[in-house]
MMTF fields as JSON, N, C-alpha, C and O atoms, coordinates in Angstrom:
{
  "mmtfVersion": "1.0.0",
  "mmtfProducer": "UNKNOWN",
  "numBonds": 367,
  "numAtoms": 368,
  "numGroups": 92,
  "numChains": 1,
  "numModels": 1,
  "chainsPerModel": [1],
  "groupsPerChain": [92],
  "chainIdList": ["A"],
  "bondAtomList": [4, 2, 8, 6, 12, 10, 16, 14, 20, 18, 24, 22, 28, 26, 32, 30, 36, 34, 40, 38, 44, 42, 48, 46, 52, 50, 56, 54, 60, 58, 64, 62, 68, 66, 72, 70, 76, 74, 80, 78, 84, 82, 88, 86, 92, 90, 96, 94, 100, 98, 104, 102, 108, 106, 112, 110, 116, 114, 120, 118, 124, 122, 128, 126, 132, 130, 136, 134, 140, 138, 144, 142, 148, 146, 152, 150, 156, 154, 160, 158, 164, 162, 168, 166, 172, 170, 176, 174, 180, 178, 184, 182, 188, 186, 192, 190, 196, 194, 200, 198, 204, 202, 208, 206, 212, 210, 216, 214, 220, 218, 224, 222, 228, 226, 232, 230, 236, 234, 240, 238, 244, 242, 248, 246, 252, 250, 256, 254, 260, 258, 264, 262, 268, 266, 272, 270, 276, 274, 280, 278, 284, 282, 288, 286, 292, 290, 296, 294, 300, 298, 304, 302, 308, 306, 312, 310, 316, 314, 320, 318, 324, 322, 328, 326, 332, 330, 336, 334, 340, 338, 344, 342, 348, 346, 352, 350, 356, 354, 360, 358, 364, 362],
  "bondOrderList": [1, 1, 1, 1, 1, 1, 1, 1, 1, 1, 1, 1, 1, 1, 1, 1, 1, 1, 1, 1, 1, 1, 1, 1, 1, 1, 1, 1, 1, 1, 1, 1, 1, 1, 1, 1, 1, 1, 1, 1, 1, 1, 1, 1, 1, 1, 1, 1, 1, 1, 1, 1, 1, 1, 1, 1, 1, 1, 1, 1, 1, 1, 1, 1, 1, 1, 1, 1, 1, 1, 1, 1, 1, 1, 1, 1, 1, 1, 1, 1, 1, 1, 1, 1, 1, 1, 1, 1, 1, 1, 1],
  "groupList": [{"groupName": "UNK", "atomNameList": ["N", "CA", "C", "O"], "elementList": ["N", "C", "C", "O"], "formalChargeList": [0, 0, 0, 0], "bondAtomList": [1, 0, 2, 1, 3, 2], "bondOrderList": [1, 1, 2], "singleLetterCode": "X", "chemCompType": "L-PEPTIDE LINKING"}],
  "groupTypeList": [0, 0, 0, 0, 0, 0, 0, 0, 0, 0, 0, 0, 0, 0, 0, 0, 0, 0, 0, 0, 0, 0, 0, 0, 0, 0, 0, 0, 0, 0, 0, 0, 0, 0, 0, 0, 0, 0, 0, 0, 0, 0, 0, 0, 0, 0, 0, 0, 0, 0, 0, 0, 0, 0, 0, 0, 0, 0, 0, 0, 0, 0, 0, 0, 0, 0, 0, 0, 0, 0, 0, 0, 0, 0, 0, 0, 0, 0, 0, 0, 0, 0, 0, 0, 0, 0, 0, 0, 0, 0, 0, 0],
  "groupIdList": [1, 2, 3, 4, 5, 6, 7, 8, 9, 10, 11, 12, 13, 14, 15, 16, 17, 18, 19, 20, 21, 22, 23, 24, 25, 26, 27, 28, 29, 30, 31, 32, 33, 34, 35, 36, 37, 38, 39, 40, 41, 42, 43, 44, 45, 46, 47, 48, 49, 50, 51, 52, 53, 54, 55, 56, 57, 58, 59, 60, 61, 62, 63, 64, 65, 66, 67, 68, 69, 70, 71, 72, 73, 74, 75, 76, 77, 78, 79, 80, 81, 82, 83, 84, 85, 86, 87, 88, 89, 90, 91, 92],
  "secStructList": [7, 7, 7, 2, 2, 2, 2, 2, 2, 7, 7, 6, 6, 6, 1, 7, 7, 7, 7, 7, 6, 6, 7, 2, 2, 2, 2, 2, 2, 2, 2, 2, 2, 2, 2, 6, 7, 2, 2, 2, 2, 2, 2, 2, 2, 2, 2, 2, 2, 2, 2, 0, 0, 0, 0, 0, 1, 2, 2, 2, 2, 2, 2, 2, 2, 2, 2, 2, 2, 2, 2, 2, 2, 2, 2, 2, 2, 2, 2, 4, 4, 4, 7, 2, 2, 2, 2, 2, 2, 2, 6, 7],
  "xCoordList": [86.805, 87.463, 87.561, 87.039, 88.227, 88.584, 87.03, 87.318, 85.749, 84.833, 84.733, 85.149, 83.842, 83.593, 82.987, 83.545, 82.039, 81.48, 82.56, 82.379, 82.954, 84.017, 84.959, 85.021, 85.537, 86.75, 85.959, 86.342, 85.091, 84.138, 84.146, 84.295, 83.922, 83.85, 84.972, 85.226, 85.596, 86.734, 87.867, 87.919, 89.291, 90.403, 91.561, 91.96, 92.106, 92.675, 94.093, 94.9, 94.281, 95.001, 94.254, 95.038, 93.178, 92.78, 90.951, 90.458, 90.414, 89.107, 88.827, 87.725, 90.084, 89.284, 90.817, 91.71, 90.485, 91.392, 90.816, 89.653, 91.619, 90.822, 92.395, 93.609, 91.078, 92.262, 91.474, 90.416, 91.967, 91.473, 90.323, 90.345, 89.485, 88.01, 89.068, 90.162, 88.205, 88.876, 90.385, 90.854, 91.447, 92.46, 92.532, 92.956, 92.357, 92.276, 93.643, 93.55, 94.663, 95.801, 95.702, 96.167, 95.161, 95.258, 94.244, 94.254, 93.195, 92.176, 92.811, 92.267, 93.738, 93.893, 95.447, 95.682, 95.903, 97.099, 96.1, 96.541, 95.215, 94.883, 93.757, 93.204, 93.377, 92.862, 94.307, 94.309, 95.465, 96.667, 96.63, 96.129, 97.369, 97.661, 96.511, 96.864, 95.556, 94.324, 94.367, 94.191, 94.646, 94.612, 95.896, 95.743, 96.925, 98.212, 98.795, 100.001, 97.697, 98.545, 97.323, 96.58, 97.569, 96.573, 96.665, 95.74, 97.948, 97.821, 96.678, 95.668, 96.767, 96.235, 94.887, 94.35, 94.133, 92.856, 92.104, 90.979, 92.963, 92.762, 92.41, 91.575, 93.297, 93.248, 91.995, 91.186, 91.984, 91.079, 89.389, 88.552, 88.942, 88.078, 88.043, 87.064, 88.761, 88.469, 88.627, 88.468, 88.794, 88.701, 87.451, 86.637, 87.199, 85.614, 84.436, 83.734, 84.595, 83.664, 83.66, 82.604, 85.01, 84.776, 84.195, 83.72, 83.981, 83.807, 82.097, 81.257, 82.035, 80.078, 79.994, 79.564, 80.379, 79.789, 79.344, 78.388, 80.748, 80.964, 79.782, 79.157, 79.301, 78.513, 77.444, 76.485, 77.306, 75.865, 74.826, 73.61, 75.7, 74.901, 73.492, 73.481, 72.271, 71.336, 70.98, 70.508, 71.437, 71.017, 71.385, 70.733, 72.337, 73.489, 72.541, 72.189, 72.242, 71.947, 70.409, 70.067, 69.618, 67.938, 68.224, 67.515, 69.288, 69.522, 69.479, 68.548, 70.815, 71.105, 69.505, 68.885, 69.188, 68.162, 67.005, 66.887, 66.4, 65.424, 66.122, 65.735, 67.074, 67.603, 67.749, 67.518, 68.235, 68.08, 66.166, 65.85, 64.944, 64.126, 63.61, 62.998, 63.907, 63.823, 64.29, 63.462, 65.59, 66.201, 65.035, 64.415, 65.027, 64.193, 62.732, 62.645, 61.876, 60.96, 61.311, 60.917, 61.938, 62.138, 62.183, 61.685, 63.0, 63.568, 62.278, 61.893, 61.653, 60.286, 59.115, 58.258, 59.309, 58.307, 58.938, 58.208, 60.427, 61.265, 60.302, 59.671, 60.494, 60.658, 59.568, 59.417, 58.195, 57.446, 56.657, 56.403, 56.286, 55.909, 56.882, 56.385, 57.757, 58.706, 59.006, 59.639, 58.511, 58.223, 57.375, 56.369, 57.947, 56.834, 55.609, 54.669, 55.535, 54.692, 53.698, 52.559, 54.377, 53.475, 52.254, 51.041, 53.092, 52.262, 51.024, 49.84, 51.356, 50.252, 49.402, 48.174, 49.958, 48.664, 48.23, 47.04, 48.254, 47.588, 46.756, 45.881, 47.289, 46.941, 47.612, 47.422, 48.662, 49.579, 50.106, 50.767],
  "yCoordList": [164.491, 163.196, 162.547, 163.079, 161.4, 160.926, 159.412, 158.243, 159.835, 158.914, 159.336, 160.236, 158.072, 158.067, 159.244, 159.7, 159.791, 160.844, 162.273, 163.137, 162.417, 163.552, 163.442, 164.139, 162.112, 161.732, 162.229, 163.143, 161.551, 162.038, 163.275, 163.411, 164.595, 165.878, 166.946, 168.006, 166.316, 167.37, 166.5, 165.289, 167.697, 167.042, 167.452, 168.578, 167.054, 167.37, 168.462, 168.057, 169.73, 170.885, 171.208, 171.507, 171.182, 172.069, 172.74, 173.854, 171.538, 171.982, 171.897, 171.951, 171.74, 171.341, 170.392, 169.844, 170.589, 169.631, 168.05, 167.717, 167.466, 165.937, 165.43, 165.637, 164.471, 163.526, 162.194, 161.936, 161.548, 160.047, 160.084, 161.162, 159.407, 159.564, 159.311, 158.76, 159.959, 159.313, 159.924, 159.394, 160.982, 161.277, 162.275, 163.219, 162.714, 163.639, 164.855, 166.016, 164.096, 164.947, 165.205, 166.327, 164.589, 165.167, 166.014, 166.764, 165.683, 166.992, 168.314, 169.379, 168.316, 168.96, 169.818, 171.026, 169.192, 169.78, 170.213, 171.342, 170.093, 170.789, 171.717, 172.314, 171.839, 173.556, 174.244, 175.115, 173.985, 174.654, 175.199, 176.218, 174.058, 174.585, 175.819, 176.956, 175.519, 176.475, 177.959, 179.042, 177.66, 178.773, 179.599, 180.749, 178.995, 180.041, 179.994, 180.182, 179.647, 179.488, 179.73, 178.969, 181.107, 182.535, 182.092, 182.339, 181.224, 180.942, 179.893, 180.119, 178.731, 177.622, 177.955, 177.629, 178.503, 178.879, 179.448, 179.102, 180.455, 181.01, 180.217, 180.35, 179.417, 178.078, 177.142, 176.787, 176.754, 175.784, 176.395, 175.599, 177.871, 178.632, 178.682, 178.271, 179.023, 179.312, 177.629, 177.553, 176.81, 174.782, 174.893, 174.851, 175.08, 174.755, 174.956, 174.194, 176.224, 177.119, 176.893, 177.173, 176.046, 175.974, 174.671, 174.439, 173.41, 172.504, 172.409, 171.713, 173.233, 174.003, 174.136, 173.197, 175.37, 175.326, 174.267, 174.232, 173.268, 172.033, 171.232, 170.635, 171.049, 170.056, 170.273, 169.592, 171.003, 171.653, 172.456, 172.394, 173.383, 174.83, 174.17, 173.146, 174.983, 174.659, 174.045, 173.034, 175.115, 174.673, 173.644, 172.829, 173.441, 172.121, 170.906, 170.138, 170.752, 169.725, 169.798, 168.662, 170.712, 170.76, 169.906, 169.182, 170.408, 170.24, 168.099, 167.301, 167.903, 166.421, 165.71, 164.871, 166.141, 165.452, 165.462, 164.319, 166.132, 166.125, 164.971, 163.803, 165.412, 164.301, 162.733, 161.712, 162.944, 161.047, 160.818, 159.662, 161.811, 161.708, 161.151, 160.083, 162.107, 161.511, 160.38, 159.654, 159.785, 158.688, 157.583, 156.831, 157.802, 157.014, 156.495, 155.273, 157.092, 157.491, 156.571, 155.412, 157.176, 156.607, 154.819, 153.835, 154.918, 153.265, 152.691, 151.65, 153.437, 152.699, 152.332, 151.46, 153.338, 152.667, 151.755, 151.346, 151.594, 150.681, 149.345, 148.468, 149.615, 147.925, 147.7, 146.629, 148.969, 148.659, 147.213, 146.614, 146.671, 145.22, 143.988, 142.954, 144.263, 143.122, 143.621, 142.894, 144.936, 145.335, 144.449, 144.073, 143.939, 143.776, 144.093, 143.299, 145.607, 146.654, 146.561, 146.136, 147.155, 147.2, 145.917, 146.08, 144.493, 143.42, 143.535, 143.284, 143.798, 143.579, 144.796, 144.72, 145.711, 146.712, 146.387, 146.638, 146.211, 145.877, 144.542, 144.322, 143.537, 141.869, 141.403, 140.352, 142.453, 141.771, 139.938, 139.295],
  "zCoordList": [53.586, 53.696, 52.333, 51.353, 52.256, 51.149, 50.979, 50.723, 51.169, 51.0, 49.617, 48.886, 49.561, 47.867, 47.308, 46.31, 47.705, 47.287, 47.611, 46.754, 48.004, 48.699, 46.887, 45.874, 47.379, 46.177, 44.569, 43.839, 44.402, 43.297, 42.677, 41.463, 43.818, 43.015, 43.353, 42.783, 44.509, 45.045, 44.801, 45.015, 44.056, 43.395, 44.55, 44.257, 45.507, 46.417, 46.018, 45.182, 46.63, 46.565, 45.056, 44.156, 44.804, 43.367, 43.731, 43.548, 44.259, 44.701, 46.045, 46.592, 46.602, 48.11, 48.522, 47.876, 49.941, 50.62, 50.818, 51.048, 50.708, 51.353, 52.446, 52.452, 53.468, 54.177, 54.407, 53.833, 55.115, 55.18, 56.206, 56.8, 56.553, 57.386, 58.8, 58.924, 59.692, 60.894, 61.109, 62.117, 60.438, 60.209, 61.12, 60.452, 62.41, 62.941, 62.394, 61.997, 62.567, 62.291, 61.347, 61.147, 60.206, 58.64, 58.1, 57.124, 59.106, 59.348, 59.945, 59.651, 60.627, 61.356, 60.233, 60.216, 59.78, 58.617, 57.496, 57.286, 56.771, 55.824, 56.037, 55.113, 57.492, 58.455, 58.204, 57.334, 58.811, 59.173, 57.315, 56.839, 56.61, 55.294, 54.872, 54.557, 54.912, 54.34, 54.952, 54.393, 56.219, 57.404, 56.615, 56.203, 56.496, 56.173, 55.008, 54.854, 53.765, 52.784, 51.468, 50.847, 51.452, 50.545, 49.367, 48.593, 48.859, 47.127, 47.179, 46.513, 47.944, 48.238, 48.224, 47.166, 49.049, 49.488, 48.267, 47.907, 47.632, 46.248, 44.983, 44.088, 45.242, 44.087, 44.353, 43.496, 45.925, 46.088, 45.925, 45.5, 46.294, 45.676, 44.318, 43.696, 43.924, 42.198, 41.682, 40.463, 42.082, 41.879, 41.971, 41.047, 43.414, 44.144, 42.948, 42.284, 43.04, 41.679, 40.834, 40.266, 39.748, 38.302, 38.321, 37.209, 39.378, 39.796, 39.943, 39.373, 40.768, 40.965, 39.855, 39.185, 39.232, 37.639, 36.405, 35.631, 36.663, 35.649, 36.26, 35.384, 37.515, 37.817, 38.382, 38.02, 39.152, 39.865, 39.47, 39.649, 38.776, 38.307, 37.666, 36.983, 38.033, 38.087, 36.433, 35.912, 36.11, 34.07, 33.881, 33.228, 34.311, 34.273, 34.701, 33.806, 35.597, 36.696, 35.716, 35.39, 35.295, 35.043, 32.973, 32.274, 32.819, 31.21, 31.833, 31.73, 32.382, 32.687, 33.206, 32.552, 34.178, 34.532, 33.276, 32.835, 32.801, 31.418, 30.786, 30.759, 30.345, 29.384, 29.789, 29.142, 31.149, 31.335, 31.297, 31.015, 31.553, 31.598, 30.446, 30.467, 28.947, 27.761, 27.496, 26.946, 27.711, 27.792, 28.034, 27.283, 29.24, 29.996, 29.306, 29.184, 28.963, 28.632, 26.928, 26.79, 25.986, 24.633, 25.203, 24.655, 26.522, 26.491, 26.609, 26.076, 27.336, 28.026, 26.932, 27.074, 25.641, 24.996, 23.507, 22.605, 23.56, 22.992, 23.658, 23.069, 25.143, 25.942, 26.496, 27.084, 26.432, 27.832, 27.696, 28.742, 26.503, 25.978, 27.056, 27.502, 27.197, 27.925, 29.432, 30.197, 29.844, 31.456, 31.861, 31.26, 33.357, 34.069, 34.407, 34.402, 34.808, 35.418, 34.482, 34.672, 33.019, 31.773, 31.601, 31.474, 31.649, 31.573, 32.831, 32.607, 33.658, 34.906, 34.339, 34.309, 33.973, 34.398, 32.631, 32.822, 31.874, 30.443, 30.31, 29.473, 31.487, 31.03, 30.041, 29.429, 29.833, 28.538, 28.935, 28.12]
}
């Protein structure tokens, strides 16, 4: 469907089909299209996948997450003086 998260990683006729939530018929036309149309299906597989790769693939996803970790972490001892948390648990 065309929800936010759907819209987000799938590009409609490239990675995937989308239709509107609730669209029965338009659910029901891009089964048909998919069902009988071999270039389409082809395309929307090889979308799907370069799509997985660009965003999921594990290295991918383990590299991003570390890094907002570091992020995180540098900010925290930029700011932890003006944290809340920090003040309570120091008596700052």
């Amino acid at each position: 469907t065309r929800a936010a998260g759907a819209r987000q990683y799938v590009t409609d006729g490239q990675s995937g089909l989308l239709c509107d939530i609730d669209d029965v018929g338009g659910l029901a036309d891009a089964l048909r299209c998919a069902a009988t149309d071999a270039a389409l299906r082809e395309r929307i597989v090889a979308g799907g996948w370069a799509a997985y790769e660009a965003e999921f693939e594990r290295t991918r996803v383990v590299d991003r997450l570390l890094d907002t970790y570091r992020r995180a972490i540098e900010a925290g001892f930029r700011n932890r003086a003006a944290h809340p948390i920090w003040r309570r648990h120091t008596g700052a």
